[in-house]
GUDOLUM-236064 format. One record per residue (C-alpha): residue number from 1; z, x, y. Coordinates in steps of 0.05 Angstrom, whole numbers, plus 5000, padded with zeros to 4 digits. Example, Ala and Ser with C-alpha at 12.3 -4.5 7.8 and 13.67 -1.06 7.14 Angstrom:
BEGIN
RODO     i     pz     px     py
RODO     1   5156   5246   4910
RODO     2   5143   5273   4979
***
This chain:
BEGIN
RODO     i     pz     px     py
RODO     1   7540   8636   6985
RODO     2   7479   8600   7028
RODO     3   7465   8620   7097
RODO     4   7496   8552   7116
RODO     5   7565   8568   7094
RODO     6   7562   8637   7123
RODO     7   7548   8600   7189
RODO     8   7598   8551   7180
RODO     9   7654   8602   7174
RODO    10   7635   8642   7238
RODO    11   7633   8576   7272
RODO    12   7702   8556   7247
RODO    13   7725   8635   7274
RODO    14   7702   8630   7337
RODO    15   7733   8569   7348
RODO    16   7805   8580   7320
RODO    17   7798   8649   7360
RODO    18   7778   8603   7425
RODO    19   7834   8557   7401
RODO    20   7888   8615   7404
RODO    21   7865   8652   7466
RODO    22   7836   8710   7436
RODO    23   7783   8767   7471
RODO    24   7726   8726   7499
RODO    25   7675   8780   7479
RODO    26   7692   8780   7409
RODO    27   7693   8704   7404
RODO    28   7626   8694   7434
RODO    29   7608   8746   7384
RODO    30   7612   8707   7325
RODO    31   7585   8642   7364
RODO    32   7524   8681   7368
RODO    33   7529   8706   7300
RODO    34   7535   8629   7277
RODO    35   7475   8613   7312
RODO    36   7432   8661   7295
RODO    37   7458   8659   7212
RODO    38   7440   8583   7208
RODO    39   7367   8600   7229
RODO    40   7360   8658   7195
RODO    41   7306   8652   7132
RODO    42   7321   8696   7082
RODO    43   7380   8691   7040
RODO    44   7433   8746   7071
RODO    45   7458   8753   6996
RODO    46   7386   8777   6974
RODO    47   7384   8832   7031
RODO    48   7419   8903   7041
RODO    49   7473   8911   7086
RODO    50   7429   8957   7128
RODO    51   7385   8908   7130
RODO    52   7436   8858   7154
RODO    53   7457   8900   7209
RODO    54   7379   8903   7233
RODO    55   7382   8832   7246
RODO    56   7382   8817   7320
RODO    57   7446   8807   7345
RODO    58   7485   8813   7282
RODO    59   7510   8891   7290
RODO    60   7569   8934   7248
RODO    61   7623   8887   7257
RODO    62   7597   8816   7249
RODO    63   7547   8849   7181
RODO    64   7613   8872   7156
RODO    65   7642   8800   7151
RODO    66   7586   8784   7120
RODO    67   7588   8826   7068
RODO    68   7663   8811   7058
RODO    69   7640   8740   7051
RODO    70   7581   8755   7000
RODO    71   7632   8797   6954
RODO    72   7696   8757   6958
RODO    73   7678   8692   6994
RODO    74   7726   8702   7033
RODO    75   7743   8731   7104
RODO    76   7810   8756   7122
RODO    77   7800   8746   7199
RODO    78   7782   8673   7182
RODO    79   7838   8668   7138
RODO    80   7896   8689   7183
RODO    81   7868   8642   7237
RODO    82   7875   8590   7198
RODO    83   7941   8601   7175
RODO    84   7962   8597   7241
RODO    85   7931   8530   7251
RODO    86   7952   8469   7232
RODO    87   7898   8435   7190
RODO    88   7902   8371   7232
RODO    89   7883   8417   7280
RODO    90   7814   8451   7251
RODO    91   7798   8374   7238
RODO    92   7804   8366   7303
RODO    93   7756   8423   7317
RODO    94   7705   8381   7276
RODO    95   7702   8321   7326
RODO    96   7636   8332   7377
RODO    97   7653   8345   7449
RODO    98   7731   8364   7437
RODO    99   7732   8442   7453
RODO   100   7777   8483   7423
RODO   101   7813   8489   7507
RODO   102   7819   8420   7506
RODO   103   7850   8409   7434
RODO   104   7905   8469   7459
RODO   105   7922   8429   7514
RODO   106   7934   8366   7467
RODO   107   7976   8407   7423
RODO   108   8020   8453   7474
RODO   109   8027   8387   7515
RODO   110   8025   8331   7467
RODO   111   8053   8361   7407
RODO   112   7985   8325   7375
RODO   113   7965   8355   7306
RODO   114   7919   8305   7272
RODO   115   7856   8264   7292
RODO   116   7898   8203   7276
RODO   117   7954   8226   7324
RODO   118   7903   8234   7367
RODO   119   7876   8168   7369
RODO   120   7952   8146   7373
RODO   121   7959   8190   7444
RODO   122   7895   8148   7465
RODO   123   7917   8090   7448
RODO   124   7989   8091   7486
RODO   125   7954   8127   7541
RODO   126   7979   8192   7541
RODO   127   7921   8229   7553
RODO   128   7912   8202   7626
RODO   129   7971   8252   7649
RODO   130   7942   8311   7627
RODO   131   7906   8365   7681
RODO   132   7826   8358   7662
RODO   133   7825   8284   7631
RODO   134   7833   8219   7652
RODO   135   7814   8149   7630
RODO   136   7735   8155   7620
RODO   137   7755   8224   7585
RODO   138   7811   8192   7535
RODO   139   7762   8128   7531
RODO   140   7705   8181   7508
RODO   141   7760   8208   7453
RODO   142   7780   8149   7429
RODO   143   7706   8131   7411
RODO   144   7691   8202   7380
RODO   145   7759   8196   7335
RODO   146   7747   8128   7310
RODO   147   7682   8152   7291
RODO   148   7705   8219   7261
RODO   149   7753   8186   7217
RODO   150   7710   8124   7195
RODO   151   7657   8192   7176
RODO   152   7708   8233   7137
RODO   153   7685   8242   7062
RODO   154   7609   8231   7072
RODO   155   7559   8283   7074
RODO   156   7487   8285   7092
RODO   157   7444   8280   7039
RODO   158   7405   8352   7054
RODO   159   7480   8385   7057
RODO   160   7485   8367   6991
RODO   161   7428   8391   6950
RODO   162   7446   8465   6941
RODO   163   7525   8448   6916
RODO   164   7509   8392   6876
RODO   165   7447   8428   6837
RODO   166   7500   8485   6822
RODO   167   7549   8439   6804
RODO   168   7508   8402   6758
RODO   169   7494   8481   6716
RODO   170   7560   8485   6717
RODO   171   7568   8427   6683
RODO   172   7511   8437   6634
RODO   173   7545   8503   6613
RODO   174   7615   8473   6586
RODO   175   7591   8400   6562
RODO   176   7527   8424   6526
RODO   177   7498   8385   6494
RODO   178   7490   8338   6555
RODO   179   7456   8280   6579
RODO   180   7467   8286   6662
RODO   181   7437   8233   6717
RODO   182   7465   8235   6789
RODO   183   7474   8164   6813
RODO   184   7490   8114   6864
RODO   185   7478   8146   6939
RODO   186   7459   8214   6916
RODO   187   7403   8179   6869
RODO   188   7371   8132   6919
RODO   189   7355   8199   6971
RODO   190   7410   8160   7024
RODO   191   7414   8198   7084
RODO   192   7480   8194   7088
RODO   193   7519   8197   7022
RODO   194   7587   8158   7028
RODO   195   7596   8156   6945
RODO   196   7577   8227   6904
RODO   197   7573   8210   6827
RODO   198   7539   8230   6768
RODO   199   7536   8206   6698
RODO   200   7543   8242   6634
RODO   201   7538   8233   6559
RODO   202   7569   8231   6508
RODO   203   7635   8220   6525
RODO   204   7678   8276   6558
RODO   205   7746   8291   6568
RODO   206   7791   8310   6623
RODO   207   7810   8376   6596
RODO   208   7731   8398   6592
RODO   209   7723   8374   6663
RODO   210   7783   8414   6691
RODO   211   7754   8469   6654
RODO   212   7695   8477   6695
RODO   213   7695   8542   6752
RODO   214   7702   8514   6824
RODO   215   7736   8440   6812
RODO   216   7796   8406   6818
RODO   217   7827   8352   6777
RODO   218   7847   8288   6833
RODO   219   7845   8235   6785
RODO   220   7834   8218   6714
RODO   221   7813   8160   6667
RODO   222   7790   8147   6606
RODO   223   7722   8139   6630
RODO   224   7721   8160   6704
RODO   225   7737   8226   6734
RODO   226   7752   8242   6812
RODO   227   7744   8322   6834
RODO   228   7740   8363   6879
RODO   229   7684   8423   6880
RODO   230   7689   8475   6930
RODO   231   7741   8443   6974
RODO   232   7700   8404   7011
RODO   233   7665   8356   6967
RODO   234   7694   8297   6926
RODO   235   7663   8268   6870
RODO   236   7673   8214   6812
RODO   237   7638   8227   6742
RODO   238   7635   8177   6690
RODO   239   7628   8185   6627
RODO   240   7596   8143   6569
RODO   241   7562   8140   6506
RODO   242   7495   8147   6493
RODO   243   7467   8092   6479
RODO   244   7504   8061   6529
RODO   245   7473   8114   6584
RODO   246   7420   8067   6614
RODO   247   7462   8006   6625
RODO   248   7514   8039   6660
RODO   249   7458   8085   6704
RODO   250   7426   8022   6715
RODO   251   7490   7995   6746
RODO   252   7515   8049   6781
RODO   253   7451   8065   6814
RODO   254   7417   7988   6828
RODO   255   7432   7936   6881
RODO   256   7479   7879   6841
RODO   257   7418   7828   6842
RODO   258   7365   7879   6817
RODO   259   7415   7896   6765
RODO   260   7425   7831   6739
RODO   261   7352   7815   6726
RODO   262   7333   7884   6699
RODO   263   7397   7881   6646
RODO   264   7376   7813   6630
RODO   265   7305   7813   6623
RODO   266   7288   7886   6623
RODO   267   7308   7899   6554
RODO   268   7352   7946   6574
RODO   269   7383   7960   6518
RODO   270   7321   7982   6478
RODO   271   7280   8010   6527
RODO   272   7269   8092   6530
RODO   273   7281   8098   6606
RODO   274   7304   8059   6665
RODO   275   7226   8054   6685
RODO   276   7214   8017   6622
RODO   277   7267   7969   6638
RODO   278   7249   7953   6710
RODO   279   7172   7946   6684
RODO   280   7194   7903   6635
RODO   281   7223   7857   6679
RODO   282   7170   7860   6726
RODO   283   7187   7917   6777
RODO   284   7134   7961   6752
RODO   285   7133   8031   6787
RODO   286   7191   8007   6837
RODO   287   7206   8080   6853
RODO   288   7295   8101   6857
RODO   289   7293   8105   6930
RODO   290   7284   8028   6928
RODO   291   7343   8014   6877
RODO   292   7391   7986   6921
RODO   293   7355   7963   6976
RODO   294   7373   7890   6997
RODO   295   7332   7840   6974
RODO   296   7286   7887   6940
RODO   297   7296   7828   6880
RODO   298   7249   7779   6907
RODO   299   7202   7834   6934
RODO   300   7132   7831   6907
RODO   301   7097   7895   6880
RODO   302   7062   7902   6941
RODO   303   7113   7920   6978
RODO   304   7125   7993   6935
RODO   305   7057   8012   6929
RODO   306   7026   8067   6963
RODO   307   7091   8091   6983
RODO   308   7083   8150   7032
RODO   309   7099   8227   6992
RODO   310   7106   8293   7010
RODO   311   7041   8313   6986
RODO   312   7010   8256   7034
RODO   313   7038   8295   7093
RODO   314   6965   8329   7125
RODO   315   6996   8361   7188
RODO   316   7064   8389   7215
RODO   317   7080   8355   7282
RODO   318   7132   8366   7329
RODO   319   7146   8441   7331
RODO   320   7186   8500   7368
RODO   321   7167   8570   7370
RODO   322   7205   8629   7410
RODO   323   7167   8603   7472
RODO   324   7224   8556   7476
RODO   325   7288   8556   7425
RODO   326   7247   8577   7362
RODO   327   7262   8636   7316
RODO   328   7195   8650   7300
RODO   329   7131   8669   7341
RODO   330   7079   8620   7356
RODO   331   7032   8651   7308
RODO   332   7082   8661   7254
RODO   333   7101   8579   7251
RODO   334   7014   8561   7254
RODO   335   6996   8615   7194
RODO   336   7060   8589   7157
RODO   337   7036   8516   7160
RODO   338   6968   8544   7153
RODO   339   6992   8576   7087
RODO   340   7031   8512   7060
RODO   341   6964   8473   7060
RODO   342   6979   8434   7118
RODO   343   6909   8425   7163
RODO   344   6943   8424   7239
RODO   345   7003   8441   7268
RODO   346   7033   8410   7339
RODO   347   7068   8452   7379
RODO   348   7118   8419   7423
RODO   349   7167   8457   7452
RODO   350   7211   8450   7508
RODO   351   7188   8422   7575
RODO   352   7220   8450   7636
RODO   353   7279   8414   7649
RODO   354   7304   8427   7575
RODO   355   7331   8503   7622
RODO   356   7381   8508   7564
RODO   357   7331   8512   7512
RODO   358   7290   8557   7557
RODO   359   7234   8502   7566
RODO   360   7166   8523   7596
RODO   361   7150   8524   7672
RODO   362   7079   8499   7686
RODO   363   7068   8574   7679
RODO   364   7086   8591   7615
RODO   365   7049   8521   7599
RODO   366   6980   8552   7618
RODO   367   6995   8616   7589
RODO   368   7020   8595   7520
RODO   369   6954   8546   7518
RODO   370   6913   8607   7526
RODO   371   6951   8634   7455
RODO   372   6937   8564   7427
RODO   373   6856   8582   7441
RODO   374   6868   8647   7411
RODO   375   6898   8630   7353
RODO   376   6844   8570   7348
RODO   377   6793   8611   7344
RODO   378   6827   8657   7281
RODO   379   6850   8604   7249
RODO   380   6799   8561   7247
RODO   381   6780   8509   7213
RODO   382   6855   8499   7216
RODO   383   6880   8473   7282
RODO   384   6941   8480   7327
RODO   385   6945   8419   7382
RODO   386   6966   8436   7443
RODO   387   7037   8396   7455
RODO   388   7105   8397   7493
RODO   389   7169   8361   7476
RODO   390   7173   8328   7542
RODO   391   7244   8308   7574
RODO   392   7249   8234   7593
RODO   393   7281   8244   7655
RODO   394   7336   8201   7690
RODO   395   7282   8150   7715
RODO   396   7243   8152   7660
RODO   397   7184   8192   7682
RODO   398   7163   8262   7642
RODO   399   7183   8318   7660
RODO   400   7102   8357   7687
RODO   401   7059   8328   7739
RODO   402   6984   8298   7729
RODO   403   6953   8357   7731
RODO   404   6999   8393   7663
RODO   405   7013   8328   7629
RODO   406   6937   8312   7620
RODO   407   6916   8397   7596
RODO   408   6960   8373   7545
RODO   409   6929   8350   7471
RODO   410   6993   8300   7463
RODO   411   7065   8291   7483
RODO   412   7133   8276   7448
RODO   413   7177   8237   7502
RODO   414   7245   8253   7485
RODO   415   7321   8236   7510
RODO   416   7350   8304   7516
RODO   417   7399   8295   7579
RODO   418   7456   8246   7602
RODO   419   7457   8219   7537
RODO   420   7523   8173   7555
RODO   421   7477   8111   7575
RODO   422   7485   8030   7559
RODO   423   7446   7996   7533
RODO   424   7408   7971   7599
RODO   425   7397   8047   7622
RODO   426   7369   8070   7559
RODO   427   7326   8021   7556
RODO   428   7295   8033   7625
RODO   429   7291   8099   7597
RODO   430   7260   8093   7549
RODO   431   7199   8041   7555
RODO   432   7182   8073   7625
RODO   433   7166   8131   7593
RODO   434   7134   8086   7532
RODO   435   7090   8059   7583
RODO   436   7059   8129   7625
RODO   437   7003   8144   7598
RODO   438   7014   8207   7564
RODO   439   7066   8190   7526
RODO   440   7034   8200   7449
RODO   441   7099   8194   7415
RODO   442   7165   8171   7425
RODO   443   7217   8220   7395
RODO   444   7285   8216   7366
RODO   445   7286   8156   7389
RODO   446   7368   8143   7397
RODO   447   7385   8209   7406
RODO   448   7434   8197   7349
RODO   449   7462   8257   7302
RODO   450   7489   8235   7235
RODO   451   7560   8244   7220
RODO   452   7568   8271   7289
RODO   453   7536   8228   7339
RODO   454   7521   8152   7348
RODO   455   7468   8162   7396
RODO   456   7449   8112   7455
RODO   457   7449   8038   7440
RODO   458   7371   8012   7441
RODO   459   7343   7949   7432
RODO   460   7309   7974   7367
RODO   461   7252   7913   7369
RODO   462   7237   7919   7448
RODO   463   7219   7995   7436
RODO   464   7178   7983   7377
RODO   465   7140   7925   7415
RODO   466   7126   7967   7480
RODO   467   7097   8025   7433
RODO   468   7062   7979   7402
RODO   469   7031   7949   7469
RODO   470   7009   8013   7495
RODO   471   6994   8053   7435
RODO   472   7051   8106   7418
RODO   473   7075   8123   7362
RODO   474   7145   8129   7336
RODO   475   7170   8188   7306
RODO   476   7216   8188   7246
RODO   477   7254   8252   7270
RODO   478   7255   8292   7199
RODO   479   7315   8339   7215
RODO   480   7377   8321   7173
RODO   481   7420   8310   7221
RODO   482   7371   8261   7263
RODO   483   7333   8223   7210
RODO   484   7317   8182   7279
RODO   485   7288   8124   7279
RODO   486   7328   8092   7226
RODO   487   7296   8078   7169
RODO   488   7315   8013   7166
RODO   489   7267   7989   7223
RODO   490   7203   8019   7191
RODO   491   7181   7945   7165
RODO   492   7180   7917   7237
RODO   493   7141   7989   7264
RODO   494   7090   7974   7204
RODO   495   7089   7894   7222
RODO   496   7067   7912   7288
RODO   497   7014   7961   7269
RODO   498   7062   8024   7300
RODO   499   7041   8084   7271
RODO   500   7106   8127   7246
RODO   501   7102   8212   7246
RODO   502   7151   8240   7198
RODO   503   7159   8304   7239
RODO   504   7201   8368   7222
RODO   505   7227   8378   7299
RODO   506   7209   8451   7269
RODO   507   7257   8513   7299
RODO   508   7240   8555   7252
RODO   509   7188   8571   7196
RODO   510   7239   8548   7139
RODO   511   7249   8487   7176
RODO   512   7178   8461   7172
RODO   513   7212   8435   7095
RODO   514   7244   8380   7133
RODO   515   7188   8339   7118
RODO   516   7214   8325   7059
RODO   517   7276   8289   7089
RODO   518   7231   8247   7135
RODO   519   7190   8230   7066
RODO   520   7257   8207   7037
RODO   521   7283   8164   7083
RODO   522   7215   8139   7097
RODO   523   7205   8116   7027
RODO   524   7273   8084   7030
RODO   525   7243   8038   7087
RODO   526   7181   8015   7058
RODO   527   7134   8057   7099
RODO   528   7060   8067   7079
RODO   529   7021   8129   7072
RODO   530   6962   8085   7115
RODO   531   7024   8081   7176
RODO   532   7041   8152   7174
RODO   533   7010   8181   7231
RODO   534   7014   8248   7208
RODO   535   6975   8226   7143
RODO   536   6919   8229   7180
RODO   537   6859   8282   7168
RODO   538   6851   8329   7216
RODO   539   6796   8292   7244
RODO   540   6830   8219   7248
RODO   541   6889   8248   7277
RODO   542   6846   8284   7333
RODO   543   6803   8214   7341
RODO   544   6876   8178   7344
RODO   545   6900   8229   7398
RODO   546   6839   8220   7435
RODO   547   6831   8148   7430
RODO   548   6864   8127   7490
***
């Protein structure tokens, strides 16, 4: 068991011990426990349990649960909780901005025990007549619980890796000898995976697949398989024959066009690999992410080469330390990035009004800027840039006066606050702060989270032609759960010469691998090493910074 699903479970206690009224110490206890877990580095099933209890506000009690989970994953405390709770209910618990107080309400009052029912109470009304909610409240709801439903059964792509490389050993072990290929969503690096399959040869049978540790049997054919691994992810595998492994990869993996031409002209039967195939009919070194991307068909080569990688990526922008909400030190995130083979780091942590993420005073500014010079000169040749993750504010301005916002080597203008804006507001927003002067790069730029959180509605070609007029970048927010701005917008950024940062929004040393997610979903839209601002050499990305 991950670090991740240790958090998740404390999470889930503290809310179904919220839910039911319990001691407000001891729930707040394992909040903090699930906050500090999910940033915590190393793997808690790698270290003692004295060790575990030496973590910072972990102590006895919560390292004991932890353990229990480690040896039995399991935990009895979470376990009697939710017995006691209607699973409608933790669903419910799942849907942002619907606290375990207000769902007790709903249920003592309304009798509601389901998302859907939810939605029902909504729609007839009957949230309006209950103490704390009224019409822009239900109206809020009704929103969250369309989208909560219409998200069920997708997963990010990052929440995926860990299960699914397990799953796919554990598949290895019973079905040797085996021919295995994940396809469709999974294959193609999606952000957000709405289909999980994988292909195997030779053919299989149902009673090997229900075999297999940690899955259940939800539907069978002769050549198809639906399952369930680990309760919480559903899956289809197909089977086939071997020589029948590339056409039906092929299908289940390309766009229907792309398909067409590569089964018909790509010699797909006879070639040794897909990339034979798609060479063969003229898609030479069209890498997976661009499988099923529309109209990739009557794309020219040009378009897929020089594809921006991982190993493109020169510096780490767009960083948090413990001078803001950061788990590690300053120091510790530069010498890590250092170490990686990175040549500059950013940070950028919180600006003042960001209180809850204890954001700097002008103060703290000057004084952490002094540790930047320090570590500068140890470092050295390697470089750490002097940034803050400035708050757009309600009018659009950032969040220092002249005098700080200029001591600064660049700023990331973000939308952290009153996030519940129209269109018209955001926009105000948003190119008012495009347009001062000190704005380097525009962050996160819809404020969305995936799965969880639509985010602001922007007028996506307005923002990218105001950065382009006065010179900011756009960052491609690399954190899961952001993956902000869409991919699907990095062709118009590139048209008009908008350089993109694939940027970790860093909270932690082990977070500085979100790059990797930015690469992905920047590949998926096109992007170019030459438009990836953070591709730069140190010394073009200082000239860039200092250009204006």
């Amino acid at each position: 068991m991950n670090n991740k699903e240790i958090a998740r479970r404390f999470s889930l206690l503290a809310s179904l011990m919220e839910l039911h009224g319990e001691n407000a110490f001891k729930t707040k206890s394992y909040s903090s426990a699930f906050l500090i877990i999910r940033k915590w580095e190393r793997p808690l099933a790698e270290m003692g349990q004295e060790d575990i209890e030496r973590i910072p506000g972990i102590g006895k009690s919560v390292s004991a649960k932890i353990r229990e989970l480690l040896d039995t994953g399991t935990m009895d405390a979470l376990e009697s909780y939710k017995s006691q709770t209607p699973e409608g209910i933790q669903q419910l618990l799942s849907v942002r901005g619907l606290g375990p107080k207000k769902i007790r309400v709903i249920w003592d009052e309304l009798n509601v025990e389901s998302p859907t029912e939810l939605l029902y109470a909504c729609e007839e009304n009957r949230l309006i007549k209950l103490t704390g909610f009224g019409i822009k409240t239900q109206e809020d709801l009704r929103k969250k619980i369309h989208y909560f439903l219409d998200s069920r059964d997708r997963h990010l792509y990052a929440n995926l890796e860990e299960d699914l490389k397990a799953l796919e050993e554990a598949l290895a072990k019973v079905l040797q000898p085996i021919h295995f290929q994940w396809v469709g969503d999974y294959a193609t690096y999606a952000p957000v995976v709405d289909n999980i399959a994988c292909l195997v040869a030779p053919v299989c049978s149902a009673a090997q697949i229900a075999s297999i540790q940690g899955l259940e049997m939800v539907e069978a054919s002769e050549y198809a398989f639906t399952v369930q691994y680990d309760e919480r992810i559903t899956l289809t595998i197909h089977t086939t024959e071997e020589d029948n492994f590339l056409a039906q990869q092929a299908e289940l993996t390309m766009s229907a066009p792309l398909f067409e031409i590569v089964a018909h002209e790509g010699q797909l039967y006879d070639s040794a690999t897909l990339e034979d195939s798609l060479a063969n009919a003229g898609f030479e070194g069209l890498p997976v992410e661009l499988w099923d991307k529309p109209g990739i068909e009557d794309a020219d080569q040009e378009y897929w080469e020089g594809l921006v990688t991982t190993e493109d990526i020169r510096g780490i922008v767009h960083n948090h330390s413990t001078w803001s909400d950061g788990m590690n030190t300053l120091k510790e995130m530069a010498q890590h990035v250092r170490d990686l083979g990175y040549e500059y780091f950013a940070i950028c942590d919180h600006s003042k009004s960001a209180f809850y993420a204890n954001g700097l005073n002008e103060e703290r500014v000057l004084e952490q800027m002094a540790e930047i010079d320090a570590i500068n000169k140890e470092l050295a040749p390697f470089k750490v840039f002097k940034g803050i993750e400035s708050d757009i504010l309600n009018d659009g301005s950032l969040d220092y006066e002249k005098d700080i916002l200029e001591k600064f080597d660049l700023i990331v203008a973000s939308v952290h606050s009153n996030l519940r804006m129209d269109e018209e507001k955001a926009m105000h927003r948003l190119i008012t702060a495009i347009e001062n002067p000190y704005t380097s790069i525009l962050g996160h730029p819809t404020g969305r989270l995936l799965l969880a959180r639509e985010g602001y509605p922007i007028d996506h070609r307005k923002v990218i032609d105001a950065c382009a007029a006065n010179g900011v970048a756009i960052e491609l927010n690399a954190n899961p759960l952001r993956l902000d701005i869409d991919y699907t917008w990095l062709d118009y950024c590139m048209e008009k010469g908008v350089p993109v940062s694939i940027n970790p929004d860093a909270h932690s040393r082990a977070q500085v691998e979100y790059v990797k997610y930015g690469v992905y979903a920047a590949r998926k839209g096109g992007l170019k090493t030459s438009a990836c601002l953070n591709a730069l050499s140190l010394s073009d990305f200082e000239a860039w910074l200092n250009r204006k």
